[in-house]
N, C-alpha and C positions, 0 to 999 in steps of 0.2 A: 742295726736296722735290717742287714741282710744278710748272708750268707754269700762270703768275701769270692767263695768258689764258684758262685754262681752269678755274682752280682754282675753286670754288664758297664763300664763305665763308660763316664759322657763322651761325647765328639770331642769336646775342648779339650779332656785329659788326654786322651787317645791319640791327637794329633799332637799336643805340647812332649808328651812321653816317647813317641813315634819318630819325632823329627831330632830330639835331643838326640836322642839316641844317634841317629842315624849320621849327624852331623859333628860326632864327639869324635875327636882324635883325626880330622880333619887339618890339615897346614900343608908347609912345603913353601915352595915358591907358586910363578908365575907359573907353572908347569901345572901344578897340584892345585889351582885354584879352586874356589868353589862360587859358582853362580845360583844364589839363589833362586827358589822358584823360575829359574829358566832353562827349562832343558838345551844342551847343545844342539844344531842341528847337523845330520848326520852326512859325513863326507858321503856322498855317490861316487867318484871314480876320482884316480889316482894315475897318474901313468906309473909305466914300469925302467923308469931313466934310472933309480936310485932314491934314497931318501929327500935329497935335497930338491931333487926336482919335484918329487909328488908335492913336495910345499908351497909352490910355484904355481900347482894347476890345481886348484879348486871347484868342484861343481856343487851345488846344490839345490835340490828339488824344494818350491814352495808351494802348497796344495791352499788355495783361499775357498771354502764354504760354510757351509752353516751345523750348527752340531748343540748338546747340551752341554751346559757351560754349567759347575757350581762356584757360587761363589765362596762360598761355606758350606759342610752339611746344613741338608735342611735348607737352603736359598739357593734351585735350581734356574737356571735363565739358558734363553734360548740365543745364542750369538753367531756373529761371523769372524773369521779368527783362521790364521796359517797352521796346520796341520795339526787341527783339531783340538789347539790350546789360544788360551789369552794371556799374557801375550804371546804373538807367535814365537817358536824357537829361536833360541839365541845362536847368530852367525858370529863363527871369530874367526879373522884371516891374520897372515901377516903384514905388512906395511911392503907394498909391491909384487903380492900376490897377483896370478890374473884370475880374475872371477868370474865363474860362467852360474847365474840363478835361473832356471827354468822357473817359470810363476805359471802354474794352471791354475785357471778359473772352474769349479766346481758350483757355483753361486747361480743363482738367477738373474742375475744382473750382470752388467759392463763392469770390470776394472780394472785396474794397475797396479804398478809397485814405484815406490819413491823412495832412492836411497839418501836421507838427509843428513846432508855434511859432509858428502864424498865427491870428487871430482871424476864428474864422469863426462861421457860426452851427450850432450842432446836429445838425440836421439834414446840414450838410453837413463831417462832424469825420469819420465815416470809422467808428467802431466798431462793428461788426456785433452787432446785438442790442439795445445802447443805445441807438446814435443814428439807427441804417438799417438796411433788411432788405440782405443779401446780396445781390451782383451776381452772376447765375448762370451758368454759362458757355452764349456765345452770346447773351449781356446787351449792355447797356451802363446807365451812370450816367453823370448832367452834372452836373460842381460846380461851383457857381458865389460865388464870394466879393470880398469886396473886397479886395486886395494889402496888409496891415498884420500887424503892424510890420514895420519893412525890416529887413532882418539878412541873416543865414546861416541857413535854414529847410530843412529836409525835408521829400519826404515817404516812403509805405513803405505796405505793406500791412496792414491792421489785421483780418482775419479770418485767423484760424488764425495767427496773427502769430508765433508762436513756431517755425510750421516754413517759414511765405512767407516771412520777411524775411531768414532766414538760406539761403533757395535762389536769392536776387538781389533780390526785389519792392523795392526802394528806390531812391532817387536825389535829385539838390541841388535845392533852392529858392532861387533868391536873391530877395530884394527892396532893389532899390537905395531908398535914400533920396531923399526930396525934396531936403532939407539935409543933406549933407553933414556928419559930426561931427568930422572933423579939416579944419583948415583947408590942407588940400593931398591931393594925387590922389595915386595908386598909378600905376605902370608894368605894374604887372602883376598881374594877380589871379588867383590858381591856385585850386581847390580840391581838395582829397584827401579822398576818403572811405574810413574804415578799415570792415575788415570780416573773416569769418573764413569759411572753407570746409571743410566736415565730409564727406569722402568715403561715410562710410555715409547720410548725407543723398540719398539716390535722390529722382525724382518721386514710384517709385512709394510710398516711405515717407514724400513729403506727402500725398500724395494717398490715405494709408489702405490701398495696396491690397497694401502688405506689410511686415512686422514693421519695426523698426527694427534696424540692426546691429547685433554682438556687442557693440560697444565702447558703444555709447550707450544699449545694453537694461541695462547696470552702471549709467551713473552715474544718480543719485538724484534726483528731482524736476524731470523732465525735460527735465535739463541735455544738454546736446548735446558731442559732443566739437568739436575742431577740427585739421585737415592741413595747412591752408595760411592764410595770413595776408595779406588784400588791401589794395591799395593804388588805387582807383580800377577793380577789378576785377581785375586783372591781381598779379602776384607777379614780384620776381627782376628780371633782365633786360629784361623786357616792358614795366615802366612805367618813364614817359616821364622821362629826369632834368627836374628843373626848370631854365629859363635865364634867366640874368640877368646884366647890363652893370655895370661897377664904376660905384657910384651912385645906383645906381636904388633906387626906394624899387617892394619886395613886399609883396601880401597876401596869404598863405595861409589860406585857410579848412578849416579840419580839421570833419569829421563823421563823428564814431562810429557806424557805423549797424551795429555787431553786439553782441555779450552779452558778451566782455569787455572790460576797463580797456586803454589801451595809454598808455604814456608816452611822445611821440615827442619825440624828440633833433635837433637838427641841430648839426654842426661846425663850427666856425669861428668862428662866429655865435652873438650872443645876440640875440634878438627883446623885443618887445615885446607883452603883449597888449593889444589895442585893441577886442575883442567877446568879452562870455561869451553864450551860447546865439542868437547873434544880434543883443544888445541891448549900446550902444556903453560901454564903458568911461572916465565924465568925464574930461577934459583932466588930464595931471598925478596922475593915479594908477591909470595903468598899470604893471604889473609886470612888471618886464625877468628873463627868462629864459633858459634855454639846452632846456630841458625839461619840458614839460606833458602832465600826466595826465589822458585822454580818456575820461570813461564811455562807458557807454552810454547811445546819447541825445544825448550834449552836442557842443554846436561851440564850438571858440574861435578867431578872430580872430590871427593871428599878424601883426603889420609885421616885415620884414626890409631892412636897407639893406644894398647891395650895398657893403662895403667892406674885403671879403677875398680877392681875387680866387685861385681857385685851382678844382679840384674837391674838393667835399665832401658825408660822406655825410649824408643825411636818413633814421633808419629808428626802428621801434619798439625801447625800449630793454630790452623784456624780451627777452632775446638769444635766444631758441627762436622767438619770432616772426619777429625779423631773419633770422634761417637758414633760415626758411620761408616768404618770400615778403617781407616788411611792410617796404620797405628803397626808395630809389633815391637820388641823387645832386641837389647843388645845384651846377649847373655856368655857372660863367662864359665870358660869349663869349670865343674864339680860347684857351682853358684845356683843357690834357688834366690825363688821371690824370700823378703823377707815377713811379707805381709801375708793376709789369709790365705790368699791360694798357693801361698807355700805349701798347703798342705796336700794340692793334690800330687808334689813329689811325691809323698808317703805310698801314695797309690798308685803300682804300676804292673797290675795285671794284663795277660797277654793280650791285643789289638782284637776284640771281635765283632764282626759285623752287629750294625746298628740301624733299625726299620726306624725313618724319620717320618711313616705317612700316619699322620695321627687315626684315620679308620684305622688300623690297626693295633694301636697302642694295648698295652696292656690292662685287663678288668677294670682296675680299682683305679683308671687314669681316664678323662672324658676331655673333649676340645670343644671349645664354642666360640660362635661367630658375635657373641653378641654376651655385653656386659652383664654377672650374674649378681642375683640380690643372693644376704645370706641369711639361709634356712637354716631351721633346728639347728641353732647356734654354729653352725660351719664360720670357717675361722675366711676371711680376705685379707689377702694381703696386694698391697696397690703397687705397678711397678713404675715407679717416677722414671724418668732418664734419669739415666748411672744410678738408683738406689732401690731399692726396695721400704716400702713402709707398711707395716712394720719389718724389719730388718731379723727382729729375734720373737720367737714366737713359742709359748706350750701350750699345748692340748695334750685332753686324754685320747690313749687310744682309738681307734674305730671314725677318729672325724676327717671330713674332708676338707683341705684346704685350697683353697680360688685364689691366683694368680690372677692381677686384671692388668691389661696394658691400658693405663693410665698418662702415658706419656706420649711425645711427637713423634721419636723413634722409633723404630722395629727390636723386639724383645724377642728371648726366652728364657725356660728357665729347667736347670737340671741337679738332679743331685749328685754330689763330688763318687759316689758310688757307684751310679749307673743304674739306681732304679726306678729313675724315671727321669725322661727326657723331651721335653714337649716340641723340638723345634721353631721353626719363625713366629713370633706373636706379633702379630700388626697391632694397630694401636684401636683400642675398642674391646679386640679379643680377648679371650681367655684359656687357663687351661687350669684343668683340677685334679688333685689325686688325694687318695685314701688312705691314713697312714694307719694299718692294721695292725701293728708290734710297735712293743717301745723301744724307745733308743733315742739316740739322736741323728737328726738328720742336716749335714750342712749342704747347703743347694748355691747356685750363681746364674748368673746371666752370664751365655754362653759368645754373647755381642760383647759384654761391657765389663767382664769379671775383670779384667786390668784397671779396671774406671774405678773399683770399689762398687761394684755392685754382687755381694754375696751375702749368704743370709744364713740362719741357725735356726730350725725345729726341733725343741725338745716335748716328747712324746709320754706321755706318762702312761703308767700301766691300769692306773683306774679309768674307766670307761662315767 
């Protein structure tokens, strides 16, 4: 269909290809861990006692303001968030560190910082009103505590908390222990923090300074709705699969940090839990499961052994969350999918930039807002949630074929090559392109391609 050297390939391939990579030949211990999707946040000052004392004095700068957020290529949003990510940077002390966090306000509004699950004093807990006045914007506040108990900790924003924490203000805590409560290390320590994304959720509707949307001014006692369903900030395609070596012993750290339940599932695998809210579960009665239900609020502690070697999926199992984001992959080194989109292993041309604003797109590629009839036999094909119908498609040469989002969901759709790529399809919309050469073409939804939603155009050379 195209010319392999020039061809541009999708987001979905680009980032699956990108992050494999990047995360192959990763292990070690607790030392060499690897924190998904969470950047560390970075020591500010050290003294000069020795090594063992710099580990003792910890400082770290938090910046809270407003910035662009993707959630995916192609699903740009506008959020509030610690130094310029969702979630904010990952803190990891050790277990009787003293902790010094500077929190500047950057924001247009009042707020705070809440470290949940740590014993601190009063004073410095974070609740605006209770326990502190307000951090103003153009503020700043020093907390300062001592690193206990070790666990899986948070923290998040505790003024106006009920519209900061759901427009990003959160992020992980870790406090490693002194002693150790299993008598052996991890390979690898992931964490995932779940979360949800409400499109009528504007700044300017934290920030007071306009109504809230249709949808959230209905529901009652002001509940929030939800769009999108996060996974370390990101949805879909975007986050990172997790990796792992047959044998290796994983910890996944799950933290709930939005307002509903999620029950995440992984395949293959049954784990063990080994931490509820941070705090360790004794030798010998832990509970082996396949499936654990996350409030809001809670962490639990997952051990996983690597001894299924294959890829499998990891996602929340209330299936409208899975379909909207709260999904990715436990993939083993040198393991592809074994289903369709095994094939975009095949393809792994260099990363190159990729223009998602459809004014742009290329010629023989058009975007519309509005459902198209088909003309001079141009071919529709309808995008259901998770499928395509039709799914396999020929046409000759020269025609054009129409994408319609036909479903509740948010869609797009691209082909495994990169020559064409429509970004976000709302439901109504459309995209179409021109398939000018024969060949074949296989294409996916760049949301739902783990779901089974991929498709086959074959092109024939008579017009």
């Amino acid at each position: 269909m195209q010319n392999p050297r020039t061809a541009r390939i999708s987001s979905y391939l680009r980032q699956r290809i990108t992050r494999r990579r990047a995360l192959q030949g990763l292990g070690g211990g607790l030392a060499a861990s690897v924190t998904a999707g969470v950047p560390v946040v970075h020591q500010m000052a050290e003294t000069a006692s020795g090594r063992e004392e710099a580990s003792r004095q910890r400082e770290f700068v938090l910046t809270a303001s407003e910035f662009d957020w993707e959630l995916m290529p192609g699903m740009p949003i506008r959020a509030w968030g610690y130094n310029g990510q969702v979630p904010g940077p990952e803190i990891r002390v050790r277990e009787g560190d003293q902790v010094r966090i500077v929190l500047r306000n950057a924001l247009s509004v009042p707020t705070t910082a809440h470290w949940h699950g740590v014993f601190v004093r009063p004073e410095m807990d974070g609740p605006v009103g209770l326990n502190q006045a307000p951090v103003l914007p153009g503020e700043e506040f020093v907390y300062e505590f001592e690193a206990k108990p070790s666990g899986t900790r948070w923290y998040h924003s505790h003024a106006d908390s009920q519209l900061q924490v759901p427009m990003g203000l959160y992020g992980p805590l870790i406090i490693e222990p002194q002693t150790p409560s299993r008598p052996y290390t991890y390979d690898r320590d992931i964490t995932l923090i779940l979360g949800e994304w409400d499109a009528e959720l504007t700044p300017d509707v934290a920030a007071g300074l306009t109504h809230r949307g249709a949808g959230d001014e209905m529901m009652r006692g002001g509940e929030l709705g939800a769009d999108m369903f996060l996974l370390n900030g990101k949805v879909h395609g975007a986050v990172p699969p997790l990796q792992i070596r047959k044998g290796e012993r994983m910890l996944i750290r799950l933290i709930n940090a939005g307002h509903m339940v999620h029950p995440i599932h992984i395949h293959g695998h049954s784990f063990r839990i080994v931490a509820t809210d941070g705090n360790p579960v004794p030798l010998g009665m832990e509970w082996t499961k396949d499936t654990v239900l996350v409030g809001p609020g809670e962490r639990y502690d997952l051990e996983l052994v690597g001894n299924n070697p294959g890829v499998w999926m990891l996602h929340c199992h209330m299936e409208h969350h899975m379909a909207n984001g709260m999904m990715t992959t436990l993939q083993y080194e040198g393991y592809e999918p074994t289903g369709p989109i095994g094939d975009l292993a095949e393809l792994a041309p260099p990363p190159m930039t990729h223009n998602h604003d459809h004014e742009q797109a290329t010629p023989e590629a058009t975007f519309s807002r509005a459902t198209p009839e088909a003309e001079n036999g141009a071919a529709v094909i309808s995008m259901v949630d998770d499928r395509f119908v039709p799914s396999e498609l020929e046409i000759p040469v020269g025609s054009t074929v129409t994408w319609v989002n036909d479903g509740a969901n948010m869609h797009s759709v691209a082909a495994f090559d990169g020559s064409f790529d429509s970004g976000a399809i709302e439901t109504g919309e459309s995209f179409s392109y021109t398939f000018d050469e024969p060949g074949t073409c296989k294409f996916l939804c760049e949301h739902h391609a783990l779901h089974g939603m991929v498709g086959k155009i074959v092109v024939t050379s008579s017009p």
